[in-house]
C-alpha positions in Angstrom: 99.0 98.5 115.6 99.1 98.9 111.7 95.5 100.7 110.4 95.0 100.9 106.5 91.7 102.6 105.3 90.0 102.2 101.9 89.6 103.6 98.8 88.6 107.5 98.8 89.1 107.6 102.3 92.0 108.6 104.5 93.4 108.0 107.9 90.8 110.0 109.4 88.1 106.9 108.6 89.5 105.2 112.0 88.9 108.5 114.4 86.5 106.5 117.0 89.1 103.8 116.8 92.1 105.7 117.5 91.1 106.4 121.6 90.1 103.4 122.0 93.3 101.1 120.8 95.7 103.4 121.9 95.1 102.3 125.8 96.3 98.9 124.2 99.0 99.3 121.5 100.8 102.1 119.6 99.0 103.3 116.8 100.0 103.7 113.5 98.1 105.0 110.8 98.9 106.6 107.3 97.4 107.9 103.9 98.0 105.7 101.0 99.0 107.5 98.2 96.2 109.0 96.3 94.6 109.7 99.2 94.7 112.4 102.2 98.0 114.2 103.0 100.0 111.6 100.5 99.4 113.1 97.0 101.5 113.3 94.2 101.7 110.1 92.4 103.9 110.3 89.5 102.3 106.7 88.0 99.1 105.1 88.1 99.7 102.5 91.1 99.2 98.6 91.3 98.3 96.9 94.4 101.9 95.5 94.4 103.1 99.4 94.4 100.5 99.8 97.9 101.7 96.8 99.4 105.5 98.0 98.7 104.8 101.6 100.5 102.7 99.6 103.6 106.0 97.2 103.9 108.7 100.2 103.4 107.0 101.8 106.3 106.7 99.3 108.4 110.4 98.6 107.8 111.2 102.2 108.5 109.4 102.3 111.8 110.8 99.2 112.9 107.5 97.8 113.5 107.9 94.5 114.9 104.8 92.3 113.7 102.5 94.6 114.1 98.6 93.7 114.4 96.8 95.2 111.6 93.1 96.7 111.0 92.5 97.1 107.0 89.1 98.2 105.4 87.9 97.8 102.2 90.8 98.6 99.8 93.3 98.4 102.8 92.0 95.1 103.1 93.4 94.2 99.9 96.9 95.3 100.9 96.8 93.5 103.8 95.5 90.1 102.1 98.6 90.3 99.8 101.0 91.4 102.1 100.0 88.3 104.5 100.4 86.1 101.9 103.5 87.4 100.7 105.1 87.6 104.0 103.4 85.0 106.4 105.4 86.1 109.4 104.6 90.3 108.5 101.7 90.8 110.9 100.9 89.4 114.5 97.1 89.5 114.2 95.4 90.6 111.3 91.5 92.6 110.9 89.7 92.6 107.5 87.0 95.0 107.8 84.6 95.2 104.8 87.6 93.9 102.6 87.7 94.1 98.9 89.9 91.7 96.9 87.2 88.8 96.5 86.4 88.2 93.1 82.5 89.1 92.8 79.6 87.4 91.7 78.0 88.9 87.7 74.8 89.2 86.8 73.4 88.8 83.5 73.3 92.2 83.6 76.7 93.2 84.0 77.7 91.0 81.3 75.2 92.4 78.8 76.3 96.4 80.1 80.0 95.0 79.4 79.4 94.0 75.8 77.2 97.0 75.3 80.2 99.2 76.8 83.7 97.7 74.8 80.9 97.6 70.9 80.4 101.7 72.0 83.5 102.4 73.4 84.5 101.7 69.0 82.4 104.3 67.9 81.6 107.4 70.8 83.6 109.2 72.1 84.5 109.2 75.5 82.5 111.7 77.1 79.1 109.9 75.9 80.2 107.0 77.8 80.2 108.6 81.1 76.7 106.8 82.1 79.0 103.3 82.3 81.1 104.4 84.7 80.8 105.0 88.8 80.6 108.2 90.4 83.7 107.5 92.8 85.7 106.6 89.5 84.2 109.9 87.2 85.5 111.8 90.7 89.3 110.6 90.1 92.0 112.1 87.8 93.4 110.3 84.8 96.5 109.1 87.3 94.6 107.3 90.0 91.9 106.6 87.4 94.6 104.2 85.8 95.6 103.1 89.3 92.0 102.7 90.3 91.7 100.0 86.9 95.0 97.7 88.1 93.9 97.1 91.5 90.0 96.5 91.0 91.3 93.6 88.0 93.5 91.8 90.8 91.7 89.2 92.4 93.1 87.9 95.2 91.1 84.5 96.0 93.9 82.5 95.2 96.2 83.8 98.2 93.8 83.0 101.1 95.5 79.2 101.5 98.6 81.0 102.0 97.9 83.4 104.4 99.1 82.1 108.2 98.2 84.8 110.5 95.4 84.7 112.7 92.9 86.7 111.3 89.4 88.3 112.5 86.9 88.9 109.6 84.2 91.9 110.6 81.8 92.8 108.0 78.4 94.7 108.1 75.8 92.4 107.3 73.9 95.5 105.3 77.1 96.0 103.1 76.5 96.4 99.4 80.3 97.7 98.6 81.2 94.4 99.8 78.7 91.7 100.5 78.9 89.5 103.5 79.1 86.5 101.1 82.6 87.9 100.4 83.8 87.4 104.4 82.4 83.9 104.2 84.6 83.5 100.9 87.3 85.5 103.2 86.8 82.9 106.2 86.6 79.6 103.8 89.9 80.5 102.1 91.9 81.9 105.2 92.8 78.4 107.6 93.1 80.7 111.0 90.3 82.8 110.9 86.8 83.7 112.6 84.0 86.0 110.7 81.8 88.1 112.6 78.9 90.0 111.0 77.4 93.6 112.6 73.9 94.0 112.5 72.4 96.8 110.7 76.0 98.1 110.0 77.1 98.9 106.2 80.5 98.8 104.7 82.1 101.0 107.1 81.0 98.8 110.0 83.1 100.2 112.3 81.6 103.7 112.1 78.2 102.2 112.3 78.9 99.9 115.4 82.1 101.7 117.1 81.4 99.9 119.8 80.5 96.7 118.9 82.9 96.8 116.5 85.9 97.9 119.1 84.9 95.4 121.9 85.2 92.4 119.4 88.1 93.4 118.0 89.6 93.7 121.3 88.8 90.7 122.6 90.3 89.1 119.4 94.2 90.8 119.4 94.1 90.6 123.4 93.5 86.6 123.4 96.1 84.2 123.1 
């Protein structure tokens, strides 16, 4: 078993996973780079670049189809890797995953113009109120990493995905809306969705439980 976390998080995300799945399957779980332990990027990475460090290890390990859990930015790795490699993963888990192209207000359209007419003119230090926290937080490497992979959208690889895949989303997510697993669910042929109550985007912290039982049930079935 193959875990990928998200974006600003690490392996660590998964700790009330890791007991539980290990009476089932070997675990295996690593920090992208960027993030955790794995530092030292020497270029601002692309989602291709992710998926090629996800397949080298796999590869190394001499994992063997492994099943996969993938959250939020893992997701996305997982999504393309599935698609690029059909026979890759046994069973796959997308967990509050990001990739689906999202729906724009008005509003975002407007603060778009009003961004790319200022960005002409200020410098960029007054433009600071455009941008998000999490991407103010990064240095100019992953901030240049962070702007490849959030541009990919990956709606066009569900048809080609073949492996059996869960869909588990918090219905109270805002990072990634539960209208984006019933995008997920409509594109991929082999998949199921299941939505937590009252969890968020990290689902599986907020519902363990839950969350571990289903999940169970799905990579232990035939």
């Amino acid at each position: 078993m193959l875990f990928l976390h998200g974006y600003l998080a690490d392996k660590k995300s998964f700790s009330y996973q890791y007991p539980f799945f290990s009476k089932y399957f070997n675990i295996h779980a690593i920090d992208l780079k960027g993030f955790g332990e794995n530092k030292g990027m020497q270029y601002p990475y692309s989602l291709s670049d992710y998926c090629r460090e996800v397949k080298e290890y796999i590869d190394k390990e001499g994992l063997i189809q492994p099943c996969v859990i993938a959250h939020s930015f893992g997701g996305r790795i997982a999504i393309k890797l599935s698609a690029t490699y059909p026979d890759l993963f046994s069973k796959m888990v997308l967990t509050g995953a990001a990739g689906i192209k999202p729906k724009r207000k008005v509003k975002y359209f407007i603060k778009k113009i009003a961004f790319f007419t200022l960005k002409r003119v200020l410098p960029k230090e007054k433009l600071k109120g455009f941008y998000s926290k999490d991407y103010l937080a990064l240095d100019e490497m992953m901030k240049g990493s962070f702007c490849k992979i959030v541009g990919e959208h990956l709606d066009s690889l569900l048809p080609k995905i073949r492996t059996q895949t869960l869909i588990v989303f918090g219905d109270r997510d805002t990072e990634t809306p539960p209208y984006m697993a019933k995008k997920l669910n409509k594109g991929i042929k082999n998949s199921k969705v299941i939505f937590l109550k009252g969890a968020g985007h990290f689902c599986f912290i907020d519902s363990p439980i839950k969350f571990n039982v289903e999940v169970r049930e799905f990579l232990l079935s035939k």
